[in-house]
Structures are given as C-alpha cells and as structure tokens.
C-alpha positions in Angstrom: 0.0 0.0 0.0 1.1 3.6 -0.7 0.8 5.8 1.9 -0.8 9.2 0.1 -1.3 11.8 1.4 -4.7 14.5 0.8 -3.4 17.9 -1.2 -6.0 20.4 -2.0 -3.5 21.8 -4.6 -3.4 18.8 -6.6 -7.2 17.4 -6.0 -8.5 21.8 -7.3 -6.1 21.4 -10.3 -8.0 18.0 -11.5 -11.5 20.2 -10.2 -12.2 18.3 -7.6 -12.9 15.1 -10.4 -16.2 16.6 -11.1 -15.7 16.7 -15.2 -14.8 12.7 -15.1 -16.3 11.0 -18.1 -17.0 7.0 -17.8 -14.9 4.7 -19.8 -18.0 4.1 -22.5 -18.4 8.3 -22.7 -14.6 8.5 -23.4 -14.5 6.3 -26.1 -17.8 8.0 -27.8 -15.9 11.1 -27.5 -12.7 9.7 -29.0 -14.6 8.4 -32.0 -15.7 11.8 -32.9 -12.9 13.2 -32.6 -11.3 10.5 -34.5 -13.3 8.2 -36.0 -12.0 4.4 -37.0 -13.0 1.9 -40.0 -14.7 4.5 -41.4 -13.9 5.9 -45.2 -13.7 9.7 -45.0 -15.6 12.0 -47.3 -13.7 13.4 -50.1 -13.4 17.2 -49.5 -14.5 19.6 -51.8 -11.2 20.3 -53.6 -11.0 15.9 -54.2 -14.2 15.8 -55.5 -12.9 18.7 -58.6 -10.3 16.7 -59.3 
C-alpha cells in the first residue's frame, strides 16, 4: 500500500474530479474526434479533381 497523502492543490487542479467521463463516454468522444474503420468523405477540392 502507498501511503498518500490529501493535497488540496493537486485534488482543485484535477477540479475536484467533477468533469470525469465514464470509460463508455470516453470512447464516444474519441470516435468523434477520431473516427475508425470509417472511409472519410472526399473534401471539396477531391471531389474537382
């Protein structure tokens, strides 16, 4: 066991863990920031050509 101890410094720079996000919440967020196994659109410039 570690023996940690409580700092108010570290736990308001993390705010106080009120933002956390659920491992299933993460991932949905991921994939729209970058989505996977999914052909991207051709942009407008690609499409000219």
């Amino acid at each position: 066991h570690y023996d940690l101890k409580h700092n108010d410094d570290i736990v308001s720079f993390f705010n106080d863990f009120s933002d956390h996000l659920a491992e299933e919440a993460l991932w949905e967020l991921s994939l729209k920031i970058k989505p996977r196994n999914i052909t991207r659109r051709k942009t407008e410039r690609e499409e000219r050509t």
